[in-house]
matplotlib code that plots the C-alpha trace (Angstrom):
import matplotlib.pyplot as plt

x = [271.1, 272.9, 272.1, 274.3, 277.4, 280.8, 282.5, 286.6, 288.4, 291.2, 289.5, 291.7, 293.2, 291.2, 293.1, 294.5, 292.9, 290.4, 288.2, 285.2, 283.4, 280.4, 278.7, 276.2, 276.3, 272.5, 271.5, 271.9, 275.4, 276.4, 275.1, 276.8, 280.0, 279.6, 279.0, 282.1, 284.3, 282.6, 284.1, 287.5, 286.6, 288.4, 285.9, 285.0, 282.2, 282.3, 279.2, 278.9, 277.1, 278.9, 276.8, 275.6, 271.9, 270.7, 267.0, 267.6, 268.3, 268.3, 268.5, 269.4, 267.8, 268.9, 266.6, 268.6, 265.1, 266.3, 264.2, 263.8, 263.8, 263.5, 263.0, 262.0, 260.2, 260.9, 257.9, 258.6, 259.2, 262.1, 264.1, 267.1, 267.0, 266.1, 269.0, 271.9, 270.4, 270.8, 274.4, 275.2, 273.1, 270.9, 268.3, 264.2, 261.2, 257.1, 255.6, 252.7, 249.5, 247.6, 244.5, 242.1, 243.0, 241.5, 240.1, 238.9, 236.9, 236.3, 233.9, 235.4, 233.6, 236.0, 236.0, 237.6, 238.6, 240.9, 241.9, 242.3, 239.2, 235.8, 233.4, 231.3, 233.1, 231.8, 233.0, 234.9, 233.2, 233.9, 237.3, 238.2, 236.2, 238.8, 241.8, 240.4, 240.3, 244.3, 245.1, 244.0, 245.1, 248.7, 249.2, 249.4, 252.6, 255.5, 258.2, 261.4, 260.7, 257.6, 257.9, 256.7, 253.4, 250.1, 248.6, 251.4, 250.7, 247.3, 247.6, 250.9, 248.7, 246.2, 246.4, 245.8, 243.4, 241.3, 241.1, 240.1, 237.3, 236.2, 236.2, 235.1, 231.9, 232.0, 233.6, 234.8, 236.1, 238.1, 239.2, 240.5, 242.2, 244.0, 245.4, 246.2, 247.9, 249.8, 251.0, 253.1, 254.0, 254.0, 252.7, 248.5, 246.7, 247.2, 251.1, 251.0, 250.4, 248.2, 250.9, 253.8, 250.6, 250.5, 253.7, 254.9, 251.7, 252.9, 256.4, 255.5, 253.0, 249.6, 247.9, 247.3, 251.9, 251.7, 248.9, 249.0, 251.3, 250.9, 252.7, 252.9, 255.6, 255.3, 255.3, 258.6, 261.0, 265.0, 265.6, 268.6, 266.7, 267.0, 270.2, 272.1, 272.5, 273.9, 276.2, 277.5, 278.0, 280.0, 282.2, 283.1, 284.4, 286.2, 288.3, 286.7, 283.9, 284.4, 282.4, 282.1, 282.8, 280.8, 280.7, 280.9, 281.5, 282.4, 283.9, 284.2, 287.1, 287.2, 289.5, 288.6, 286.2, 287.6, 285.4, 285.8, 284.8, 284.8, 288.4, 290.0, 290.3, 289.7, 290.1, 288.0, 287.4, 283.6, 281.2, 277.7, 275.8, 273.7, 271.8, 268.0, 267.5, 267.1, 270.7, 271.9, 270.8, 273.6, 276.2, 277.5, 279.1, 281.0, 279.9, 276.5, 274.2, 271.8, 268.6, 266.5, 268.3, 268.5, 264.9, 264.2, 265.9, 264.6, 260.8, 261.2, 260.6, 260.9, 257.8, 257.0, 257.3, 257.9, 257.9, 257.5, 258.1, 256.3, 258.1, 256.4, 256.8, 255.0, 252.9, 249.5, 247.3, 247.5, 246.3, 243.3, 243.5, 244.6, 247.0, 248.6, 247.3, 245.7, 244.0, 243.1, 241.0, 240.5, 242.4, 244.7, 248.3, 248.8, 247.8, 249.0, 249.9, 252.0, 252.6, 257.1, 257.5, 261.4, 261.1, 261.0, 257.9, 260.2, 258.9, 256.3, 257.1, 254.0, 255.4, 253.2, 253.2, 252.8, 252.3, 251.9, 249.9, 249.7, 253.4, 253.5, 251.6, 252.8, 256.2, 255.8, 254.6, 257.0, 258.7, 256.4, 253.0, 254.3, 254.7, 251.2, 249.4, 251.0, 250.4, 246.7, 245.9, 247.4, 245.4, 242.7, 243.2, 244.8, 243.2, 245.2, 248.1, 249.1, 249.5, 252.9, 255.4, 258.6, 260.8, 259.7, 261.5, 260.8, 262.9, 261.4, 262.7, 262.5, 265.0, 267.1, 270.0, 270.9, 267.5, 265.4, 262.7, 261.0, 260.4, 261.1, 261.4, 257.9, 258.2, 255.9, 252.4, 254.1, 258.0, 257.4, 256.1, 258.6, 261.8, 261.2, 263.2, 266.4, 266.1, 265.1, 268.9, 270.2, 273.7, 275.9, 278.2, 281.1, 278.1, 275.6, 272.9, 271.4, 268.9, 265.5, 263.8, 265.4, 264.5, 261.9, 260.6, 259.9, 260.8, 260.7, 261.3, 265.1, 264.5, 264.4, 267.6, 269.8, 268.8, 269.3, 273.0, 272.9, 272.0, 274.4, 277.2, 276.2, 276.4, 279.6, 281.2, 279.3, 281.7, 284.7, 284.7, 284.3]
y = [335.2, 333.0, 329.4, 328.3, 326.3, 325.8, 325.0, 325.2, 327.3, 324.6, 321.3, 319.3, 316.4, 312.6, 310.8, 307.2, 305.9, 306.4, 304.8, 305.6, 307.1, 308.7, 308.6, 312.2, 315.6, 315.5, 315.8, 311.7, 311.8, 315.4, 313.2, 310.4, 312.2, 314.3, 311.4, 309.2, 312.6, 313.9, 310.2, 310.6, 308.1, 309.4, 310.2, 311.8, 312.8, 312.6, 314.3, 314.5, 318.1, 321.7, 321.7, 320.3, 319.3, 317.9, 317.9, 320.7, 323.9, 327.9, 330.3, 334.3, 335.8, 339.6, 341.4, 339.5, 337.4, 333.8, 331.2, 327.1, 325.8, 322.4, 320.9, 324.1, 323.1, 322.0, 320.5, 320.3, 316.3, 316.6, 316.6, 315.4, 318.4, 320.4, 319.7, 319.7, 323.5, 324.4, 323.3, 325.0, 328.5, 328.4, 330.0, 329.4, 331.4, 330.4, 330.0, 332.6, 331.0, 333.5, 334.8, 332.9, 330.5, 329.7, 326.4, 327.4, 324.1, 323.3, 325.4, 328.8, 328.6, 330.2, 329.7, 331.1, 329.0, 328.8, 325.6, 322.2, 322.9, 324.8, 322.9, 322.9, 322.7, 320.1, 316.6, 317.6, 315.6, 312.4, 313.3, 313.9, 310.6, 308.9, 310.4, 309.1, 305.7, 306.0, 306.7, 303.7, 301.5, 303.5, 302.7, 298.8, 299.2, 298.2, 301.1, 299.3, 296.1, 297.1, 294.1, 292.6, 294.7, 291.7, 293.2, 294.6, 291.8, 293.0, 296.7, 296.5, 295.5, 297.8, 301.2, 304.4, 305.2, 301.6, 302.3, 305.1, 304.6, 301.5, 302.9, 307.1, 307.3, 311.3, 312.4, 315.8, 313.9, 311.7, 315.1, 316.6, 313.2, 312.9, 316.7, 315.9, 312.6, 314.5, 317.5, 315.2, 312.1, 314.0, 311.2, 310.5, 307.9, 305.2, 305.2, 305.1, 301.7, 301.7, 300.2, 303.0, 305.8, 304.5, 303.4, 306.9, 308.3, 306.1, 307.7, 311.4, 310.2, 310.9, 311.9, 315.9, 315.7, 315.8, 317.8, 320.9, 323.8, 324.8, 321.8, 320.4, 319.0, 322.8, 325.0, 326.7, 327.7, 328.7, 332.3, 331.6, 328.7, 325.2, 324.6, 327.1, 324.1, 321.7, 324.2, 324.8, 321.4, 321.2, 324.1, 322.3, 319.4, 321.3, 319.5, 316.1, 317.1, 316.8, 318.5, 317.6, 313.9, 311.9, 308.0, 305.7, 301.8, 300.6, 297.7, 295.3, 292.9, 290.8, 293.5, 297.0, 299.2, 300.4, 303.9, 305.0, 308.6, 310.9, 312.3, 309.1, 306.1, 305.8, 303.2, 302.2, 300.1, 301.1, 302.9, 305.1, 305.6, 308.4, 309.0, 308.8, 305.6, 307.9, 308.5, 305.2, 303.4, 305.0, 303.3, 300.3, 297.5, 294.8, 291.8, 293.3, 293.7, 291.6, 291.8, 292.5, 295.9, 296.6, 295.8, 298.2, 300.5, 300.3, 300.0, 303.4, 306.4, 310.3, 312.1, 315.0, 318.2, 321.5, 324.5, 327.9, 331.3, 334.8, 337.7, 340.9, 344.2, 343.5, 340.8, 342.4, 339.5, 340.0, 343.4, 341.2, 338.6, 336.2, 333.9, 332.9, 329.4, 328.0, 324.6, 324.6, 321.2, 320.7, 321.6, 324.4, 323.0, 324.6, 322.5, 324.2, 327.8, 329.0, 332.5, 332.0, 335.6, 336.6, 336.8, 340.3, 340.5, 343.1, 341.6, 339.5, 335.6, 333.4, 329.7, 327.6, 323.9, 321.7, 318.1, 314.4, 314.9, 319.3, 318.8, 316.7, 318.5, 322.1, 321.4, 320.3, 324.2, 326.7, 328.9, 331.6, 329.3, 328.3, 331.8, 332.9, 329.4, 330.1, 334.3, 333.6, 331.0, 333.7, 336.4, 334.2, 333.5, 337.2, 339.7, 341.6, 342.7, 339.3, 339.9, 341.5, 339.8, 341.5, 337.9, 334.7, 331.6, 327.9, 324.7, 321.5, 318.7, 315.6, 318.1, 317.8, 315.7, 314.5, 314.1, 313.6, 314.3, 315.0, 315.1, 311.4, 308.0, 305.8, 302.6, 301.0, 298.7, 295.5, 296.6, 296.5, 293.4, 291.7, 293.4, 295.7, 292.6, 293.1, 295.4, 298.6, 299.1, 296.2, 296.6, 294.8, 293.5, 296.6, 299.1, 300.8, 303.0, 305.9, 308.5, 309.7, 306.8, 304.2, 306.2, 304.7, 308.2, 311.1, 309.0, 311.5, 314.5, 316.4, 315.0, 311.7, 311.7, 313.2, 309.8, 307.7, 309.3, 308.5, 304.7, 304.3, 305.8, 303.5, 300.4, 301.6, 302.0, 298.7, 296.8, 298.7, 297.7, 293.7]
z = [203.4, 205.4, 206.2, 209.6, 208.9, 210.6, 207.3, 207.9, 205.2, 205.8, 206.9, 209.0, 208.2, 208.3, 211.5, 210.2, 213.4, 216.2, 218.6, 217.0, 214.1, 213.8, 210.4, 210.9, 212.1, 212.7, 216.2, 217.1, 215.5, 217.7, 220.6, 220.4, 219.6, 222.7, 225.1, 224.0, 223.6, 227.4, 228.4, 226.9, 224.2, 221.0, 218.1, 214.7, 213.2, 209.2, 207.6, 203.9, 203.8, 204.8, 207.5, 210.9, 211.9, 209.4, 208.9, 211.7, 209.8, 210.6, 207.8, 209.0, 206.3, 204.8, 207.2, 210.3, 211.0, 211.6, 209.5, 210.6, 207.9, 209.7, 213.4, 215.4, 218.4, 221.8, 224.5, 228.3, 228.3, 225.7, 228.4, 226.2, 224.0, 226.8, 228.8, 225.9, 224.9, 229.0, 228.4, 225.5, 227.0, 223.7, 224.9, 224.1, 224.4, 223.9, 221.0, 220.4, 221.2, 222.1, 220.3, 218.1, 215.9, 212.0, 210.6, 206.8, 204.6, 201.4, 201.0, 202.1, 205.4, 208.1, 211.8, 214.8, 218.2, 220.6, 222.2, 220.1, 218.1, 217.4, 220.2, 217.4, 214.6, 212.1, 213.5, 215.9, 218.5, 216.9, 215.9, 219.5, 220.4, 218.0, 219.2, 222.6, 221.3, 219.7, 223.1, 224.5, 222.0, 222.1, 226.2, 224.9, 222.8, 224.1, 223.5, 224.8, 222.2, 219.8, 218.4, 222.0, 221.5, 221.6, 218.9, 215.9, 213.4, 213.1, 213.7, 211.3, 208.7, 208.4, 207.2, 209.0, 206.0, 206.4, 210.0, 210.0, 207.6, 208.9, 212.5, 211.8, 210.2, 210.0, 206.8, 208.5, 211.3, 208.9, 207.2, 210.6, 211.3, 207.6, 208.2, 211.5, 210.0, 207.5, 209.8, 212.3, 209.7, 206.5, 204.6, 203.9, 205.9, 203.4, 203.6, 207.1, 209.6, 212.2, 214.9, 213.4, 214.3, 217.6, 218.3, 217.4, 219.5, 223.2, 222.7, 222.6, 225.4, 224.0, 220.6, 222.7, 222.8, 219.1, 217.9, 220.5, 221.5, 225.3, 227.1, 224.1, 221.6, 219.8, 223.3, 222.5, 220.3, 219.6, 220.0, 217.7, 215.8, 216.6, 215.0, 217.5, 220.0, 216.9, 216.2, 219.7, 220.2, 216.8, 218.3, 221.3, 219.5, 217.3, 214.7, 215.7, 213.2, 209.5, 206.6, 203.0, 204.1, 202.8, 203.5, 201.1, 202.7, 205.5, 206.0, 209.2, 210.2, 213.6, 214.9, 213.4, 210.9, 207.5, 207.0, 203.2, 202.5, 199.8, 201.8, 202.2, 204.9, 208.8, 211.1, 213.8, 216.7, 216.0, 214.0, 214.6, 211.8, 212.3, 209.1, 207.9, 206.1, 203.1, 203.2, 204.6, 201.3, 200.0, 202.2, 201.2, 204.2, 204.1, 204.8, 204.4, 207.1, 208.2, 206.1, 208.5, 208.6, 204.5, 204.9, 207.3, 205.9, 202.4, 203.6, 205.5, 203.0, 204.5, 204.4, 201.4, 203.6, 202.3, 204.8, 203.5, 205.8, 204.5, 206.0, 206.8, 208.8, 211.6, 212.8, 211.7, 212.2, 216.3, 216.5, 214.9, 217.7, 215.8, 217.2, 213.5, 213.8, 210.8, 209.5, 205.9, 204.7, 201.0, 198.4, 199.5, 199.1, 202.6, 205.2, 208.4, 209.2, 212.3, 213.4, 213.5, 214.4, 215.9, 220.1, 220.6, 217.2, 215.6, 212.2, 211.5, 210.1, 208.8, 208.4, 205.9, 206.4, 202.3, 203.2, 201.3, 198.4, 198.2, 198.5, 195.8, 193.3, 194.9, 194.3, 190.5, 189.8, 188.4, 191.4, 191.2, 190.6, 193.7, 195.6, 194.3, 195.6, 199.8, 199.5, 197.9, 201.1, 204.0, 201.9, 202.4, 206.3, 207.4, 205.2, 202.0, 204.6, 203.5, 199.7, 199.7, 202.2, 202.2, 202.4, 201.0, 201.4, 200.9, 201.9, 199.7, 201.8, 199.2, 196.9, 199.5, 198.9, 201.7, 203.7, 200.6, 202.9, 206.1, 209.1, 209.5, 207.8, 208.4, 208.1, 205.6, 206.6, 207.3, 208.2, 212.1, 212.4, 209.5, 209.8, 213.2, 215.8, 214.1, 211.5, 213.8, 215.8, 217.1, 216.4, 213.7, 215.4, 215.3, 213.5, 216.2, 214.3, 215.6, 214.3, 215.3, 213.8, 216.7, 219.8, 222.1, 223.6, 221.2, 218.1, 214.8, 217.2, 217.5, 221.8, 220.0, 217.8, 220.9, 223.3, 220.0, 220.3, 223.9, 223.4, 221.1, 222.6, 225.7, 223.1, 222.5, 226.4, 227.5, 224.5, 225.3, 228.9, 227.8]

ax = plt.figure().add_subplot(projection="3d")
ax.plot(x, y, z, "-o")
ax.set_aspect("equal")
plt.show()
């Protein structure tokens, strides 16, 4: 069981000096890296963990299958993504979508559809009237300055929850709208601000980006799991990435960046820092940053995510026409099932999505409480083929330490409108940030952290050339 690395038996040296330093092996650190190293603009990358991606992972399990344990998806307008695995020849193929999908309620009843819902499945009319209604409201945000948008000191301060219930008067509607809330932000409705929902919603391009798979955000996937492209990128620069470096201060001066680490010191002329807020916090600068920024970054929690892959010897549920696709509402900690099968279907891979509040509560039972809960709800959608999975793996993201969550940080009902001017990137003075969170298009998405890497590393040649 191998999850992908390119730890060094012998890591190189720290260099006393560079140009720049990038602070996270993630995708936006890789990016920015790439695009100052692709312009002859010396760089490192220090990343605290033994491995690159971050909250992208690939696991190749003891039966060869390769796992994402993370990120995994790529839709036809990620063009950033896109394009960076055409030049690294990391190849994708569609996800399976074909075949009858499951939507099982509260009360055991199960239905079968195909497309983005039963026609006449029990609110689904008025859910897709409201998702109609997001959209509209969505085309009015301003994505190159949010903070510009009319309305984001109202919208900022209400909930997702109150708006919802003040706006949805079907209950089932509101059910299919929570899930669908907690399957792209991993967080409930009442943790969530209306402007982040459709901020988040105008740059994927429409509620329909998010939620489906055919020219969708989910239409394909890694035939080598999403992290191949990290890791090829982390091959070509070579010794310019460091492992097991973590960053502990950084320190600015009129003429340079000190960069303390857990390996010692580097100077630089600048600094990216690529990392989730979660791990940010734990950076300290001097002078401090403006606090705008330590508000921003403090107000934007990760989501509870846990995703869970069930192995099995074929993938049985097809010959059954079922595509793999599941929606559980109610009290399942399972929220979302996808069928995450290997290319060529030599084995058969269920991947079970454990939002928000299941998450919560799943994750506090004892390891095989915890088994018995995800095989019990795929008995339940696929028949008793499910009961006995030969591989079983699960990846908690709040346990781990240097994400403590997933997929993305969301900032909290008020932090747009407050902190969002100055507190989102604009730089600090000699420090640039990066990450998912401070992309315009795709924000929370893998497409979204490489043009974060981009932006930054234009920040970066724009001051050089002063």
């Amino acid at each position: 069981m191998l999850v992908m690395t390119n730890t060094k038996d012998h890591p190189t040296a720290l260099p006393a000096r560079v140009r720049t330093v990038v602070v996270g092996a993630g995708y936006a650190g890789l990016s920015a890296a790439l695009s100052l190293h692709d312009d002859g603009i010396d760089t490192v990358i220090l990343e605290g963990s033994d491995r690159v991606g971050g909250r992208v992972c690939s696991e190749r399990r003891r039966d060869g299958v390769v796992v994402d344990h993370g990120g995994q998806w790529v839709g036809p307008t990620q063009k950033y993504l896109l394009a960076l695995a055409e030049r690294f020849d990391c190849p994708t193929f569609p996800t399976y979508n074909t075949g009858e999908h499951i939507e099982r309620w509260p009360d055991g009843a199960q239905r079968r559809y195909t497309g983005a819902g039963p026609d006449d499945g029990p609110g689904m009319a008025e859910y897709l009237a409201a998702a109609d209604r997001i959209d509209e409201l969505a085309r009015t945000v301003d994505l190159d300055d949010p903070t510009a948008t009319p309305d984001i000191e109202k919208w900022d301060s209400e909930t997702v929850h109150s708006y919802f219930e003040r706006t949805v008067a079907n209950e089932d509607a509101r059910r299919r709208l929570a899930l669908a809330v907690e399957g792209v932000w991993s967080i409930e409705p009442r943790d969530l601000s209306l402007f982040h929902l459709l901020f988040y919603v105008a740059s994927a391009g429409g509620f329909d980006q998010l939620m489906e798979t055919e020219g969708c955000a989910q239409e394909r996937r890694f035939r080598d799991g999403a992290q191949s492209t990290a890791l090829a990128v982390a091959d070509h620069l070579g010794d310019r990435v460091h492992l097991d470096t973590a960053v502990r201060h950084v320190e600015q001066t009129p003429d340079r960046v000190r960069i303390e680490t857990t390996r010692g010191t580097v100077l630089a002329d600048s600094v990216v820092m690529a990392l989730p807020p979660s791990a940010t916090q734990r950076v300290t600068f001097t002078p401090p940053v403006p606090v705008s920024r330590t508000r921003w970054v403090e107000r934007s929690p990760m989501g509870d995510v846990a995703k869970v892959h069930a192995v099995f010897d074929t993938p049985f549920w097809r010959a059954d026409g079922l595509s793999g696709q599941a929606t559980i509402y109610g009290d399942r900690h399972v929220g979302v099932v996808f069928d995450n099968s290997p290319e060529d279907a030599g084995t058969g891979v269920l991947v079970c999505f454990v939002y928000g509040d299941r998450q919560r509560s799943w994750s506090a039972l004892a390891e095989s409480d915890r088994r018995a809960a995800i095989v019990d709800t795929l008995v339940e959608l696929f028949g008793e083929r499910a009961a006995s999975p030969i591989d079983y793996t699960e990846k908690i993201w709040p346990q781990d330490p240097w994400v403590r969550g997933g997929y993305a940080a969301s900032p909290t009902p008020g932090t747009w409108f407050a902190h969002g001017r100055n507190g989102w990137r604009a730089p600090a003075d000699r420090i640039h940030w990066a990450g998912s969170e401070t992309a315009s298009i795709w924000n929370g998405y893998i497409d979204g952290a490489i043009s974060s890497g981009a932006r930054a590393a234009e920040e970066i040649r724009k001051r050089l050339s002063r």
